[in-house]
KEKE-3310 file (N, C-alpha, C; in steps of 0.2 Angstrom, whole numbers, plus 5000, padded with zeros to 4 digits):
npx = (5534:5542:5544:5537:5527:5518:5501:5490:5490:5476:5465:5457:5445:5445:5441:5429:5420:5421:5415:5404:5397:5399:5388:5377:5374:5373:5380:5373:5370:5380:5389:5379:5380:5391:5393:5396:5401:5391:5400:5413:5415:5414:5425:5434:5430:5438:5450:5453:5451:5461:5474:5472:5470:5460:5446:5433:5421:5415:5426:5435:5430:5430:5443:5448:5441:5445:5459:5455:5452:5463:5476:5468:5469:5484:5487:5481:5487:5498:5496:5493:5507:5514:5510:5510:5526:5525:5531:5521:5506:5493:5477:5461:5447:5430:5412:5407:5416:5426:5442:5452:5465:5480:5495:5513:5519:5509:5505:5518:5514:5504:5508:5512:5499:5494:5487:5475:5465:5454:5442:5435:5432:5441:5453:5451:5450:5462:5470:5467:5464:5460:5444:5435:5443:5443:5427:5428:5437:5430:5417:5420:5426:5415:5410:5415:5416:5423:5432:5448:5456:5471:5467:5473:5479:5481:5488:5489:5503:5514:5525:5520:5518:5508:5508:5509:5500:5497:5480:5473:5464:5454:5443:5431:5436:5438:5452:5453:5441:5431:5435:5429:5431:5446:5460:5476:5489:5501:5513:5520:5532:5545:5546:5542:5554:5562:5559:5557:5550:5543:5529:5527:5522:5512:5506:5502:5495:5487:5473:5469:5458:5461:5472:5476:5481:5494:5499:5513:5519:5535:5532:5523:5511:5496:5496:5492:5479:5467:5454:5451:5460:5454:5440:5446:5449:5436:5429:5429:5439:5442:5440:5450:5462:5464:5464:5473:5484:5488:5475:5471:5476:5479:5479:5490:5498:5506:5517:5525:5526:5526:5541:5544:5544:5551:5566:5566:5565:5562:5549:5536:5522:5511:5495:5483:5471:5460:5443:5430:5418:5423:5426:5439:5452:5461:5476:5491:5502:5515:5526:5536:5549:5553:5564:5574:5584:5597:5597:5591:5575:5561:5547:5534:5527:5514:5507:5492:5484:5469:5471)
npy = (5409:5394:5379:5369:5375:5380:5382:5372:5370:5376:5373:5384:5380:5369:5379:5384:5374:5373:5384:5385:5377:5380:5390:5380:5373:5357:5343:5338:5352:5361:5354:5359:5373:5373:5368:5356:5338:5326:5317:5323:5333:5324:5322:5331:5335:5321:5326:5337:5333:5326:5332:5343:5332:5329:5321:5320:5328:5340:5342:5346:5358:5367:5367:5372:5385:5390:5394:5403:5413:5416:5420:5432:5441:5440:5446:5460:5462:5462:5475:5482:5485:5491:5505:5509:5511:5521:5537:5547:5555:5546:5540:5529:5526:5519:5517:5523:5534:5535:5530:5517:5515:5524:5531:5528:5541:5549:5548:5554:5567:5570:5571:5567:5563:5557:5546:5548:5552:5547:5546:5557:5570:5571:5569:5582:5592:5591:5594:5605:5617:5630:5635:5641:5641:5625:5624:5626:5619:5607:5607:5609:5596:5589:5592:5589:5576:5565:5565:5572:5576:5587:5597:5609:5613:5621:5614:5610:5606:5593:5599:5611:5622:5632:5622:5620:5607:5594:5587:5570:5557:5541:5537:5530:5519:5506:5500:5491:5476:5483:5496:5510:5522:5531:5542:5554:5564:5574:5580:5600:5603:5601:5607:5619:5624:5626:5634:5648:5660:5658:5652:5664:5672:5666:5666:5680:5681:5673:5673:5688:5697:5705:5701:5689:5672:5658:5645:5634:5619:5614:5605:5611:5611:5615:5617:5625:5637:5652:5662:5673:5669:5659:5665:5673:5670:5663:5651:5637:5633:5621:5617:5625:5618:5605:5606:5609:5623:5631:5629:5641:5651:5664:5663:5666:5671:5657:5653:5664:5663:5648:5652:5661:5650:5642:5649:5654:5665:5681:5689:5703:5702:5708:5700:5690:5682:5668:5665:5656:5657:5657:5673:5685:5693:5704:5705:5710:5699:5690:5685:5672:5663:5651:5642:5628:5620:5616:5628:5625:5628:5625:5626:5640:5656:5664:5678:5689:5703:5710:5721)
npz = (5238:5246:5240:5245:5252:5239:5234:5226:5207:5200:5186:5174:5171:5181:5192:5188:5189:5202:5207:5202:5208:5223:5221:5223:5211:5203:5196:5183:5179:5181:5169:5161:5159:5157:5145:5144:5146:5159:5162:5160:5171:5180:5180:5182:5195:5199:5197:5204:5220:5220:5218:5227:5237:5245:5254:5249:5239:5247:5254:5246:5238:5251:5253:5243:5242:5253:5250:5241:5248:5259:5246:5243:5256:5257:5247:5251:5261:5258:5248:5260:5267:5255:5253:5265:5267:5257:5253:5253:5260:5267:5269:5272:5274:5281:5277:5284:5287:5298:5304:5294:5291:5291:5285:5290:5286:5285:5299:5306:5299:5305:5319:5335:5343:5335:5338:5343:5331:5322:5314:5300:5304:5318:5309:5301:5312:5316:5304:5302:5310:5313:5315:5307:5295:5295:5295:5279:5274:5273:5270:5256:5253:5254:5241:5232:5234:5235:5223:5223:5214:5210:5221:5230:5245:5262:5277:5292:5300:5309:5315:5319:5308:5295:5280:5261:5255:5242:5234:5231:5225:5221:5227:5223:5216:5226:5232:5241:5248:5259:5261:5259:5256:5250:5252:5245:5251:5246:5254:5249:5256:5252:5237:5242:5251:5240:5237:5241:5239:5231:5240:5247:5238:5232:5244:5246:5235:5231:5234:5231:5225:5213:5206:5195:5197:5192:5193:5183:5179:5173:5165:5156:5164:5172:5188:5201:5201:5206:5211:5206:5195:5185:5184:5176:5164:5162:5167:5177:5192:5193:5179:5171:5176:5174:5161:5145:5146:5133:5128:5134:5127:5117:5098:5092:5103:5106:5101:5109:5121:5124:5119:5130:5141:5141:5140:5153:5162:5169:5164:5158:5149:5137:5138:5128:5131:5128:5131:5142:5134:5121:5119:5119:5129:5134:5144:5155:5159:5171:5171:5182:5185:5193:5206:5208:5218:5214:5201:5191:5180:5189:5191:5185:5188:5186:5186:5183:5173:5170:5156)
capx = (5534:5545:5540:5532:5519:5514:5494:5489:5486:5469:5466:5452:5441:5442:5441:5423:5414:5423:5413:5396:5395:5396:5383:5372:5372:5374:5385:5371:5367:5388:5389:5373:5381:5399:5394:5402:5397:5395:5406:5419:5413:5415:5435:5436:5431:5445:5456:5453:5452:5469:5475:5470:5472:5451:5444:5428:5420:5414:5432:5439:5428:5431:5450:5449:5436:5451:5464:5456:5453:5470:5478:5466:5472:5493:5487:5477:5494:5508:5496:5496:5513:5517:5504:5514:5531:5525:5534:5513:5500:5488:5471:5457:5439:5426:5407:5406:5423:5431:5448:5453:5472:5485:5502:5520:5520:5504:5506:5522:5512:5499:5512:5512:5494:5490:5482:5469:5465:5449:5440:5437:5430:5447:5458:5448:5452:5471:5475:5464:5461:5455:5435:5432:5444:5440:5422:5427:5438:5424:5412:5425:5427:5408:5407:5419:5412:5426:5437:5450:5462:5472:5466:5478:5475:5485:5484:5491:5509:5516:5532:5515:5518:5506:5509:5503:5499:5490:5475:5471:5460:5450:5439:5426:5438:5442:5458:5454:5438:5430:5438:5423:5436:5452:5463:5482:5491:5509:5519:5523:5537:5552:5546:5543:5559:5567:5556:5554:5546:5533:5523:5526:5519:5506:5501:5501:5488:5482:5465:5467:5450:5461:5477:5477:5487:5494:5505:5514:5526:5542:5529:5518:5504:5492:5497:5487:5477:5465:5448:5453:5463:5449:5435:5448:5445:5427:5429:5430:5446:5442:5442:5456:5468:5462:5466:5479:5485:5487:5467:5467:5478:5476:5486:5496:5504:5506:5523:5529:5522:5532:5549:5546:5544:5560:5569:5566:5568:5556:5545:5529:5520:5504:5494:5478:5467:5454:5440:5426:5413:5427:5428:5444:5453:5467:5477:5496:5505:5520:5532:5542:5553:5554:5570:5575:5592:5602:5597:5587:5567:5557:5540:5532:5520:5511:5502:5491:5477:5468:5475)
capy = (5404:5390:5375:5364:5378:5383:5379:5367:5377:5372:5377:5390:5375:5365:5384:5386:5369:5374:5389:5384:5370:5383:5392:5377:5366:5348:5340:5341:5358:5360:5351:5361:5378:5374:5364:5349:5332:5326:5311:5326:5335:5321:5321:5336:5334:5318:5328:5341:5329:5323:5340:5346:5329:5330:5315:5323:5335:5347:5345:5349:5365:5371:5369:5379:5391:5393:5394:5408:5420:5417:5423:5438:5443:5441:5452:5464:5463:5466:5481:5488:5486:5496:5510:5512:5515:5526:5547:5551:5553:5539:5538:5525:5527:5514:5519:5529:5539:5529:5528:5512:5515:5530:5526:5532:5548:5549:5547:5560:5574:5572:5572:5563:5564:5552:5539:5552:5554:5540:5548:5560:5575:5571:5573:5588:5597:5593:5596:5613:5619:5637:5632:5644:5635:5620:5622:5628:5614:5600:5610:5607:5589:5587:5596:5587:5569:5560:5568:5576:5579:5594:5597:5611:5616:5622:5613:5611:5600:5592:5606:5617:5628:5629:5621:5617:5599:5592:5581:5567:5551:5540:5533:5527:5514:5502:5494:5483:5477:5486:5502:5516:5528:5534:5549:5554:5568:5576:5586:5601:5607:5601:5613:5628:5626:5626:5641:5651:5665:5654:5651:5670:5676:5663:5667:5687:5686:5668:5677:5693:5700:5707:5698:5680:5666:5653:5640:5629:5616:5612:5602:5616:5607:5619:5614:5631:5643:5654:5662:5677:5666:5657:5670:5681:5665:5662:5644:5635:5633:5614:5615:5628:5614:5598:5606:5613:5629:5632:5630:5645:5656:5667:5658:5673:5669:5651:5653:5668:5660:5645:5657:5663:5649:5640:5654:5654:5673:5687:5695:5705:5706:5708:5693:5689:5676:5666:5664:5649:5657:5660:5678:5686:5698:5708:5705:5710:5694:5694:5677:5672:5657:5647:5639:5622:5621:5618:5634:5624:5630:5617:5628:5646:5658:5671:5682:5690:5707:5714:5727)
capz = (5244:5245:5232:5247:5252:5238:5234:5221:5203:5198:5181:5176:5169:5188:5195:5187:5191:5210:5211:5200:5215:5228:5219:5223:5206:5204:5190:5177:5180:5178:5163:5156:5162:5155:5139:5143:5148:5167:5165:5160:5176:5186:5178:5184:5204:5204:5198:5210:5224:5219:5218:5234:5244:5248:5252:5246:5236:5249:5257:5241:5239:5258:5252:5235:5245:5259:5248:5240:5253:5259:5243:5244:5262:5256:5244:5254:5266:5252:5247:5265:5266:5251:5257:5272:5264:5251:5254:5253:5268:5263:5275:5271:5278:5278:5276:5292:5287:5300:5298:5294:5290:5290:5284:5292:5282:5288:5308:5305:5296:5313:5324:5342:5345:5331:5339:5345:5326:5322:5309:5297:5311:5319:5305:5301:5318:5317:5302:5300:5318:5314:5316:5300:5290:5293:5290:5273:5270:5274:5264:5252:5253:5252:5237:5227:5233:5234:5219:5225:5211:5209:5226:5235:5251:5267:5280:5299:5302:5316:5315:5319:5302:5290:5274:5257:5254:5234:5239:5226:5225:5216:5231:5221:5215:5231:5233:5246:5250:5264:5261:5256:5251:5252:5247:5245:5250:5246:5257:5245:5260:5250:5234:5245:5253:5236:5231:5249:5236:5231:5246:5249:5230:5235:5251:5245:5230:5227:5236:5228:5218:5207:5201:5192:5198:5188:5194:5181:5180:5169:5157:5157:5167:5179:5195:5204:5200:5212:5209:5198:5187:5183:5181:5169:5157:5159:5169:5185:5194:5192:5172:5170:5181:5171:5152:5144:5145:5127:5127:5134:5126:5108:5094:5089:5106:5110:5101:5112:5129:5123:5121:5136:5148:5140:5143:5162:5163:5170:5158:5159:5142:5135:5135:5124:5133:5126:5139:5138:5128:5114:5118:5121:5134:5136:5150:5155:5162:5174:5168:5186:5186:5201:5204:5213:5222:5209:5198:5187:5184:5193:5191:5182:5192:5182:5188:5178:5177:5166:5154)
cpx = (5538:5541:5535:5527:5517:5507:5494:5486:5481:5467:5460:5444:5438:5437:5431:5419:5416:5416:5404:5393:5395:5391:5375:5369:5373:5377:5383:5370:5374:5388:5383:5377:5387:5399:5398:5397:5397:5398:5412:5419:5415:5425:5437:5436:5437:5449:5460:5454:5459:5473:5476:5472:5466:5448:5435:5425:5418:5421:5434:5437:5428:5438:5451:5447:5443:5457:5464:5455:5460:5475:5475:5467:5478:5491:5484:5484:5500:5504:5498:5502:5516:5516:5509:5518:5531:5525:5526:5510:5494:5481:5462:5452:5435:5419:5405:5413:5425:5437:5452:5462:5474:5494:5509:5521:5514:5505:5511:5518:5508:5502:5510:5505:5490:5486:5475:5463:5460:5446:5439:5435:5437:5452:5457:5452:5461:5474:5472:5462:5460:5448:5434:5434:5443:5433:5423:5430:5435:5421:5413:5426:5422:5407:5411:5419:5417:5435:5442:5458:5465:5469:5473:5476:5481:5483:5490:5498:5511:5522:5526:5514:5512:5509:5507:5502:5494:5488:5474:5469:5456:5446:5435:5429:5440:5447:5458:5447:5436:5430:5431:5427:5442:5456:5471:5485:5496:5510:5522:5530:5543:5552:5546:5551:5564:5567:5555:5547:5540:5529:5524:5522:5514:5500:5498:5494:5488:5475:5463:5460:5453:5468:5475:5481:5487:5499:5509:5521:5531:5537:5523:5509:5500:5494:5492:5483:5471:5457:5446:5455:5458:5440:5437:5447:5439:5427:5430:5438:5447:5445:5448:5462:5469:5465:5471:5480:5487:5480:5464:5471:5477:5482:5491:5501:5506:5514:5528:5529:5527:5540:5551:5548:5550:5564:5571:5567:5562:5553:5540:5528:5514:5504:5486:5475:5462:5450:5437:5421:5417:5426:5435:5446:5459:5472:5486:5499:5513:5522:5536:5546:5553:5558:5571:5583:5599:5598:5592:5579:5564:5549:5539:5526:5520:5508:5498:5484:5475:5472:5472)
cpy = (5398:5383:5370:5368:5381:5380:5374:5373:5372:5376:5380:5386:5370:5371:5385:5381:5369:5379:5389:5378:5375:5387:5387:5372:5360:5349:5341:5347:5363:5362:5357:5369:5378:5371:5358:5342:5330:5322:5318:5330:5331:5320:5326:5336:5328:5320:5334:5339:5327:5329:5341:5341:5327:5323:5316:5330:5342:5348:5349:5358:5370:5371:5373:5384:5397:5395:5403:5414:5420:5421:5430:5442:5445:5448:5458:5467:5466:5473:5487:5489:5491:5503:5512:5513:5521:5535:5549:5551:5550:5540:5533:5525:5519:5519:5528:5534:5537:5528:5523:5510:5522:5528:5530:5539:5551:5554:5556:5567:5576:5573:5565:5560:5560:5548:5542:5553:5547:5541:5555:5567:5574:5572:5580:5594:5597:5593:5605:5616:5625:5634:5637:5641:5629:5619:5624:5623:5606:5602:5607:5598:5587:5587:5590:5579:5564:5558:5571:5580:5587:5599:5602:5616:5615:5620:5614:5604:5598:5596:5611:5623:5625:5627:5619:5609:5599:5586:5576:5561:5549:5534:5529:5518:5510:5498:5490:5483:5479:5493:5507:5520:5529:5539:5550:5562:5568:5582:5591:5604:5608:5607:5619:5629:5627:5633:5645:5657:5662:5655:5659:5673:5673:5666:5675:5687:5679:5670:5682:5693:5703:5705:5690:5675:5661:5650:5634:5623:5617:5609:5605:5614:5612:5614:5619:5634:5646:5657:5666:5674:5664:5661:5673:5675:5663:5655:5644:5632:5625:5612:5620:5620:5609:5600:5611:5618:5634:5631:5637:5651:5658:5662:5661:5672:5665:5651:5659:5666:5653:5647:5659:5656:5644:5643:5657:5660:5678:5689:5694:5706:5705:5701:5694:5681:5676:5665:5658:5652:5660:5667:5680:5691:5698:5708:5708:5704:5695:5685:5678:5664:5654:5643:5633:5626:5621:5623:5632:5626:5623:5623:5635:5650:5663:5673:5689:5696:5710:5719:5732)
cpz = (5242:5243:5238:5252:5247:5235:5227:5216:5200:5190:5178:5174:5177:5192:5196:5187:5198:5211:5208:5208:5221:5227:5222:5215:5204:5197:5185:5176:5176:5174:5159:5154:5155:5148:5137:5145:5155:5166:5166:5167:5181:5186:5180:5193:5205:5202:5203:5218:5225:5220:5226:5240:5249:5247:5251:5242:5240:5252:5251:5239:5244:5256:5249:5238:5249:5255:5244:5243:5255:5254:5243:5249:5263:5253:5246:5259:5264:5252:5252:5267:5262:5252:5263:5271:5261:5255:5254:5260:5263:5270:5270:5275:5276:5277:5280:5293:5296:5297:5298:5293:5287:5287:5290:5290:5286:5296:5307:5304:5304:5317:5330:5343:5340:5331:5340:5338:5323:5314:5306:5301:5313:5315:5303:5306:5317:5313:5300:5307:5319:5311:5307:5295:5289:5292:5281:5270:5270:5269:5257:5246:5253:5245:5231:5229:5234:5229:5221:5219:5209:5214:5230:5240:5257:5272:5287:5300:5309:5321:5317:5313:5298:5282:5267:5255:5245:5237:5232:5227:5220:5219:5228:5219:5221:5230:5237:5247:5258:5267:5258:5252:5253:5248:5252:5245:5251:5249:5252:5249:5255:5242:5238:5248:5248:5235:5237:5244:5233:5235:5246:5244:5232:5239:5250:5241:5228:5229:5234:5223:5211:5202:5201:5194:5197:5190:5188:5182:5174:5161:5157:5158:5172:5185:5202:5199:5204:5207:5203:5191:5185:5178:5174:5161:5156:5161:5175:5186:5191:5183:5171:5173:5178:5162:5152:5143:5140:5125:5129:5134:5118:5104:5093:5096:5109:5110:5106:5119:5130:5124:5128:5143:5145:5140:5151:5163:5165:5166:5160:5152:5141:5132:5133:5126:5130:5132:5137:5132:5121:5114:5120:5126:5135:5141:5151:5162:5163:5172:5175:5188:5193:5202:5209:5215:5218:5203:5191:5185:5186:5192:5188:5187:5188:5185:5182:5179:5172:5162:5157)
residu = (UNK:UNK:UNK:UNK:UNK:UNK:UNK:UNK:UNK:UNK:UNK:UNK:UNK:UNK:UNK:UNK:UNK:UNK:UNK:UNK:UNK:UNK:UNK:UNK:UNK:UNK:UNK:UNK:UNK:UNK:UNK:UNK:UNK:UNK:UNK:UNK:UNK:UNK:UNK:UNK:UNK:UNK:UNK:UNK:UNK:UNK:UNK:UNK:UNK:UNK:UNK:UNK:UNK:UNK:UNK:UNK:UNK:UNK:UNK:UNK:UNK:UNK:UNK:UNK:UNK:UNK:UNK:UNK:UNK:UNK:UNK:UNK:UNK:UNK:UNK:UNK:UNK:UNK:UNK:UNK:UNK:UNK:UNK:UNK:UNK:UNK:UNK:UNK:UNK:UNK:UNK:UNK:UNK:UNK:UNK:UNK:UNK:UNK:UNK:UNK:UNK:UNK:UNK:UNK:UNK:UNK:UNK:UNK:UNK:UNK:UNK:UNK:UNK:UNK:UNK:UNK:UNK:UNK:UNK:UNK:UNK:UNK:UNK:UNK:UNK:UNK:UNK:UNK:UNK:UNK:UNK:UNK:UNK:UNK:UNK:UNK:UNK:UNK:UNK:UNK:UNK:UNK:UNK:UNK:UNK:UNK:UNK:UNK:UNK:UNK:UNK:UNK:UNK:UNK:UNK:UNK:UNK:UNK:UNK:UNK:UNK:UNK:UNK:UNK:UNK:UNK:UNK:UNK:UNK:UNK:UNK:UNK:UNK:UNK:UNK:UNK:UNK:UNK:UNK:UNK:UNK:UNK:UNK:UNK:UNK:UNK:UNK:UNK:UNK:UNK:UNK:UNK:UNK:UNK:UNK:UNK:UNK:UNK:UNK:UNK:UNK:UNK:UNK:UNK:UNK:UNK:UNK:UNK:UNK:UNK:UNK:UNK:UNK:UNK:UNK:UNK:UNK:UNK:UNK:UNK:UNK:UNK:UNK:UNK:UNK:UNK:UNK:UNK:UNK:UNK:UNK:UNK:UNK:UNK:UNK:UNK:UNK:UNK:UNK:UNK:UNK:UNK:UNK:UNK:UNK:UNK:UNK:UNK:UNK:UNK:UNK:UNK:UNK:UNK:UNK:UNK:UNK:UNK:UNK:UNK:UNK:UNK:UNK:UNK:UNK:UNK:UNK:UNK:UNK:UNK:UNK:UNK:UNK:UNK:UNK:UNK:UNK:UNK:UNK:UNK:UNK:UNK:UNK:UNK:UNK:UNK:UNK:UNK:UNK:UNK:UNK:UNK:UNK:UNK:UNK:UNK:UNK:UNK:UNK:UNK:UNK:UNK:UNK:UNK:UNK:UNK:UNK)
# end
């Protein structure tokens, strides 16, 4: 702000005989509170007064008061601000999932009809509009409370395709007061168009009962995996996605599994899982590269089944 609006700086000592006195305490009380004496107390309100320009102490406390909510508003305002630029779909609920804010990426993925779009029932219906699946991804979103990390799910665009989006949040912490929850989703379109054979290997047997599928990235992080995968190690899709993928391989062949996925190259070889309860199982794993546009690998899909 330019130098003759910005607020008077009160220092963290004026700060707290400000807000002990909105509290309801008097000078001695202060003084008792802050381990000081009240003349010093009373050194503190003319300095405040002067400060602020208040020709009294309650003025002075309605200025400091004002002064702080205004700063908490800028900054409620820069946050929205940022939230609306950011490449993500942003949506913010209050108590009654109410949607209190969508962003531009947002609005975009909804399409036209976005103003139609209030709360979380509305988002529901347009961005899952077969009734089956959307009550399975409500169910969903129940279940997991508010978590949504590593969260992949296909949902409804404004191009009318489906597509996959990654869901993540951490509602519980609010960034602005008022906010009950809020959750972040990515467009993964611009991967599948790198990969078209992704989505297709996906859509073919991420559901299968009887092959495994493993999504990884470049920093061999789990980005997928579906219900087989999960099972064939003795765990839930949630802790397979969260730990490393070296936790759940034999040690005989971390360094081959390593060779392989620096290498970028197809291979099926026998692989040796460890599952959770530390037994192991035999499986035959298919290594497929996933390539961006310049020919680099950008991702890994195993698929994986029993020997």
């Amino acid at each position: 702000m330019p130098q003759a609006t910005k607020p008077p700086v009160l220092s963290e000592r004026e700060k707290e005989v400000l807000f002990l006195a909105a509290d309801g305490l008097t000078d001695k009380e202060i003084a008792q509170r802050l381990n000081i004496g009240t003349k010093t107390v009373r050194t503190y309100w003319d300095r405040m007064r002067t400060k602020l320009q208040a020709a009294s102490r309650t003025q002075a406390l309605a200025i400091a008061l004002r002064s702080a909510y205004d700063e908490l508003a800028a900054s409620e305002e820069r946050l929205r601000r940022f939230l609306d630029v950011m490449p993500v779909m942003f949506f913010a609920f209050d108590e009654n999932y109410q949607i209190l804010m969508l962003n531009e990426e947002a609005k975009q993925v909804l399409g036209d009809d976005h103003s139609e779009v209030t709360n979380h029932k509305d988002l529901f219906e347009r961005m899952f509009p077969v009734p089956d699946e959307r009550e399975r991804m409500f169910a969903e979103w129940q279940r997991r409370q508010g978590n949504f990390r590593d969260w992949l799910a296909r949902v409804n665009h404004a191009d009318g395709g489906l597509r996959a989006s990654a869901w993540a949040s951490t509602s519980k912490t609010n960034p602005v007061p008022g906010w009950h929850s809020w959750v972040v989703g990515v467009d993964l379109k611009e991967c599948f168009a790198a990969a078209p054979a992704l989505e297709e290997s996906l859509s073919a047997v991420a559901l299968s009962e009887s092959v495994g599928v493993w999504l990884l990235d470049c920093g061999s992080r789990s980005l997928f995996a579906n219900e087989k995968m999960a099972n064939l190690v003795g765990t839930r899709i949630d802790d397979l996605l969260v730990r490393s993928p070296a936790d759940f391989l034999h040690p005989e062949d971390e360094a081959e599994v390593a060779e392989i996925l620096h290498a970028g190259q197809p291979r099926l070889v026998p692989l040796t899982l460890r599952r959770g309860d530390d037994s192991a199982i035999l499986t035959w794993a298919s290594f497929c590269p996933i390539r961006n546009r310049d020919g680099s690998v950008g991702w890994h899909l195993l698929t994986v089944t029993p020997h």
